[in-house]
C-alpha positions in Angstrom: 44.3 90.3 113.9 42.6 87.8 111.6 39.1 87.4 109.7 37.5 84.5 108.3 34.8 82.5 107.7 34.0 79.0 106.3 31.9 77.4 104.5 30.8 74.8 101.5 27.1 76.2 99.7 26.9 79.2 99.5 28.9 82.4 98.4 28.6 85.6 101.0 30.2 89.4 100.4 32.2 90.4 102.4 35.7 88.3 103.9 34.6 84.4 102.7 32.6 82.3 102.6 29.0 80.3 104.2 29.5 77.4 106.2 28.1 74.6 107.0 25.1 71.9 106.7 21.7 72.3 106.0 20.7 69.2 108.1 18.4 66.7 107.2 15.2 68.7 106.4 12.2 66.6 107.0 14.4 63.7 108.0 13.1 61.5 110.0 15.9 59.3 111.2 17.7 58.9 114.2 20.2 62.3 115.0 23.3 61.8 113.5 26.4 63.3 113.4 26.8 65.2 110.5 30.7 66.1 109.4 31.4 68.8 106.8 34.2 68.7 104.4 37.4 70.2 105.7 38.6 73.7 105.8 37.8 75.1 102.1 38.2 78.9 102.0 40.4 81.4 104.1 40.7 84.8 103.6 42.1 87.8 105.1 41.9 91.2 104.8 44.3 93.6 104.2 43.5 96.1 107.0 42.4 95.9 110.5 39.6 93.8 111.4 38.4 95.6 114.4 38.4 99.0 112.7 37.5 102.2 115.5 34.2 103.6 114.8 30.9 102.0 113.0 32.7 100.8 110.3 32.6 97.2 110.8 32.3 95.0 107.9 29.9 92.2 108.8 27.3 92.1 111.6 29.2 89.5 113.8 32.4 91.5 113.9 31.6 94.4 116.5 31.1 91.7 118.9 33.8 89.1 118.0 36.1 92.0 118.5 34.9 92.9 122.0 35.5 89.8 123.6 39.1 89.3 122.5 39.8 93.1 123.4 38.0 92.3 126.9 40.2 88.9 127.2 43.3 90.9 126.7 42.7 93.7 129.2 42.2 90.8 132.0 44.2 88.8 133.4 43.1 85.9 131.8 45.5 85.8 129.9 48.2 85.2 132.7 45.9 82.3 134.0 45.6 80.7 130.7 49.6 80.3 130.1 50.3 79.4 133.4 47.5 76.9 134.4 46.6 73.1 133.3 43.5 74.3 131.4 43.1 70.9 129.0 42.0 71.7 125.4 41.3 67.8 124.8 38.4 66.0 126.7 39.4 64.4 130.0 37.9 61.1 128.3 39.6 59.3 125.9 37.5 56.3 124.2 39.3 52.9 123.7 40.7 52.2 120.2 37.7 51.3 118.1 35.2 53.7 120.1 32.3 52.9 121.9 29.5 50.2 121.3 26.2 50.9 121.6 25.6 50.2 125.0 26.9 53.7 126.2 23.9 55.2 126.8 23.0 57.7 129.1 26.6 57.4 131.0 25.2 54.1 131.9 28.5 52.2 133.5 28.4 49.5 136.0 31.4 48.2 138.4 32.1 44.8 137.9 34.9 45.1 140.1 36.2 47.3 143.4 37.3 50.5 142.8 39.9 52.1 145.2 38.7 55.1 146.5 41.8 56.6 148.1 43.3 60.1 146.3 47.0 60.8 146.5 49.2 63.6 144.5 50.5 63.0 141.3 52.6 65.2 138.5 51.4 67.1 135.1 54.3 66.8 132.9 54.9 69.4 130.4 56.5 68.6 126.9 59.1 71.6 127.9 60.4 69.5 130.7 58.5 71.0 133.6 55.9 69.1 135.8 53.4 70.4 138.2 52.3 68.2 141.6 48.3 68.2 141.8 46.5 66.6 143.8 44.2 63.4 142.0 40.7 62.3 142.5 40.5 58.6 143.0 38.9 55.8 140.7 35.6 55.7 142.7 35.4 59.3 142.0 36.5 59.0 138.5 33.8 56.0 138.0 31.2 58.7 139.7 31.6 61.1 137.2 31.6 58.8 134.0 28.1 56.9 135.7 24.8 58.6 135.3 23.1 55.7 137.4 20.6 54.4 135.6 22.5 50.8 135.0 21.8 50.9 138.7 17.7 52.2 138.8 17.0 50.5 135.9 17.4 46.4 135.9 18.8 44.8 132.5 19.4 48.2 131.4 22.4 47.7 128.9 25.5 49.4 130.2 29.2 49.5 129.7 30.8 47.2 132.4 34.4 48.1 134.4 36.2 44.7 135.0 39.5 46.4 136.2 41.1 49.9 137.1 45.0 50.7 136.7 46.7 54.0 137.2 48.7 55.4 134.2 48.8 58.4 132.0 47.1 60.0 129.1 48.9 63.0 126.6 46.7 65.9 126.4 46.9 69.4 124.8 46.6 72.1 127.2 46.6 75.9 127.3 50.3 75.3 128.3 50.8 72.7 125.6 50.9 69.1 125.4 51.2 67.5 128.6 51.5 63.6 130.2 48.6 63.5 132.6 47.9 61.5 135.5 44.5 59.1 134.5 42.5 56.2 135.3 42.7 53.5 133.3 39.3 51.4 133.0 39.0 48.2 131.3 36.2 47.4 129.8 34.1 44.2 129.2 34.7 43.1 125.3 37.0 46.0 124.5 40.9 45.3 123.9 42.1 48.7 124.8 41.4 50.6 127.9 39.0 53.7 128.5 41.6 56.6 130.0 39.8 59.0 132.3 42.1 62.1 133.3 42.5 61.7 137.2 42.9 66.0 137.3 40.3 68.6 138.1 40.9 71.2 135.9 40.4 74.3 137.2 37.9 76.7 136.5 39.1 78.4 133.2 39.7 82.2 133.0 36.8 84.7 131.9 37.3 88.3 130.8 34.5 91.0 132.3 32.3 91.4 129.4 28.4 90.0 129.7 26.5 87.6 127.0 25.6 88.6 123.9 21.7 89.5 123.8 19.6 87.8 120.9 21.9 85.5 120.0 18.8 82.9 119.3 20.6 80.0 121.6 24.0 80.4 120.1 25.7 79.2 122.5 27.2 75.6 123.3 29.9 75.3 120.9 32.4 73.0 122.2 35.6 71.8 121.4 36.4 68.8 119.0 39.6 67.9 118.2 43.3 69.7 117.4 45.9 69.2 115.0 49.3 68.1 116.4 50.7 71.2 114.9 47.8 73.7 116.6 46.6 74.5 112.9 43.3 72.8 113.1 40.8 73.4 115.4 37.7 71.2 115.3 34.1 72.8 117.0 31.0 70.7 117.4 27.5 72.2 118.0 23.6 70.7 117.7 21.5 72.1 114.7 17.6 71.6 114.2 16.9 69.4 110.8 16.4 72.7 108.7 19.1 75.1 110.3 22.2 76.7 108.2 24.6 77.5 110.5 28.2 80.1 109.5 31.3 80.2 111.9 33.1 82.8 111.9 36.7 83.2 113.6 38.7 86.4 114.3 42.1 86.0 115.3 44.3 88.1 117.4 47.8 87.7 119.6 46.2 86.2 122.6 42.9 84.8 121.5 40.8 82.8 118.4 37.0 84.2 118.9 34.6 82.0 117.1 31.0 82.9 116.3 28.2 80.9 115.0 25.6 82.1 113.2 22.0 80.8 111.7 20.9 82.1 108.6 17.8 81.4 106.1 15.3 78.8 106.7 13.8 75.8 105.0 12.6 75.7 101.6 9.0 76.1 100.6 6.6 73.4 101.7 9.6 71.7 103.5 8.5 69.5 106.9 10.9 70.1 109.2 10.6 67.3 112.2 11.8 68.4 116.0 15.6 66.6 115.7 19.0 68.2 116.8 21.9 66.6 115.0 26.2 67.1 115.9 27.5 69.3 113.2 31.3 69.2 113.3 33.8 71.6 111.5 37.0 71.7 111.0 38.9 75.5 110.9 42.2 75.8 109.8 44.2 78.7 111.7 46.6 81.6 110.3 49.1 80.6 112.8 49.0 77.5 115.4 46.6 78.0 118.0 49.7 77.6 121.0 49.1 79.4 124.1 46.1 81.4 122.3 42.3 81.0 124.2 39.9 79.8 121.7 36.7 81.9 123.0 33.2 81.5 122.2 31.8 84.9 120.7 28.5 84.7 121.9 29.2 84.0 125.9 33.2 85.3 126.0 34.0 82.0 127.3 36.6 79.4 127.0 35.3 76.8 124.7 35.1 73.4 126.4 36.4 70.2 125.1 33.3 67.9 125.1 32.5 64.3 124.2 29.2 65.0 122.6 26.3 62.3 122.2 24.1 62.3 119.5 21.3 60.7 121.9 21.7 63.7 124.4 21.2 67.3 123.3 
């Protein structure tokens, strides 16, 4: 196993160093997303990690180690190499990104959208595909559309003008794969939206409960990975005057990562009710591969997620 933590203000005993943003205290802008530099300090220690007994070095440890011992002791492991569990969101934005009249999922249909499924085929980059069965565009479309184009009149939304089948490359737990998708062309965009045309399955959980206390810890997701597996991104929300550390252990089967909040705003700071995206970057020991990245604080897989800076 592994220890480290990242960070770019402040120093901290013990295996590294404090990550992470104090964001915009007393701003009073629109959320934003707010990107810290890239992966500045690693270390390891020379021993165990996950020593037996009370002797754990740092406060997040005892419980970072539970969850990857619980994750190997299931079978979750098993699942996790053998499934299509995507590491990438099933959504992947034209070229130059969105405009700002993706709001709210708001989407409208200019044109039909076949609503008939059929099977298609996962192919793995080892040569090996996998026949699963495909939602259809209507039901793609349904998922993307949160409605409101359609309750609310002039609301501005992202139009669909036409609807192809193709594919999109994902990484998986299984590793990068050519997946079965939608692709939605959009009104005033040259390159297509791709929507993965899969259900995922439900991912794998080892039997240990939440953490208690962890002051709303949870909801780290998934940004994005290096070609090479040695860069993981995670995204989170922070309130305008919290400083937030991520920690990761890693072992043979599993990267746990923990966020923290420490400290609080300084004296006779205003700090207003916004929740900014915080992203960081965290550079691995070894390539992530077939390795469950696990959030400390639930023992779940972490979700990839497009995130929204207008919807916390």
């Amino acid at each position: 196993m592994t220890w480290a933590t990242w960070g770019d203000r402040s120093a901290r005993l013990l295996t590294g160093v404090l990550v992470a943003g104090v964001l915009g205290c007393g701003a009073d802008a629109e959320p934003e997303r707010n990107s810290g530099p890239g992966p500045e300090v690693r270390t390891t220690p020379d021993d165990d990690p996950c020593p037996p007994g009370p002797e754990a070095r740092h406060d997040q440890l005892p419980r970072m180690c539970a969850v990857a011992d619980a994750w190997e002791a299931s079978d979750a492991p098993r699942r996790w190499a053998e499934e299509f569990h995507p590491l990438d969101a099933h959504v992947q934005l034209p070229e130059d990104g969105l405009r700002d009249e993706f709001q709210n999922g708001a989407v409208r249909a200019l044109t039909s959208l076949p609503g008939e499924s059929a099977d298609g085929a996962i192919r793995w980059e080892d040569g090996e595909t996998s026949t699963v069965p495909l939602m259809s565009a209507a039901a793609a479309f349904g998922e993307m559309d949160s409605g409101i184009a359609e309750r609310v009149e002039g609301y501005p939304a992202m139009e669909v003008t036409g609807v192809e089948p193709g594919e999109m490359r994902l990484h998986t737990s299984r590793g990068p794969a050519q997946v079965p998708a939608w692709l939605f062309t959009l009104d005033g965009y040259d390159t297509p939206l791709r929507y993965a045309a899969v259900a995922a399955p439900t991912p794998p959980t080892a039997s240990i409960e939440p953490a208690v206390g962890d002051r709303d810890l949870a909801g780290l997701a998934l940004g994005s990975l290096s070609e090479d597996g040695r860069r993981v991104t995670v995204t989170w929300w922070d309130g305008s005057c919290e400083e937030s550390a991520i920690d990761v252990l890693e072992t043979d089967e599993s990267i746990v990562i923990a966020r923290s909040v420490s400290g609080g705003p300084p004296p006779g700071t205003a700090c207003t009710a916004e929740v900014r995206i915080v992203e960081k970057t965290l550079e691995l020991e070894h390539p992530l591969g077939e390795r469950a990245p696990l959030d400390a604080s639930t023992g779940e897989v972490l979700q990839p997620e497009l995130l929204d800076a207008r919807n916390p």
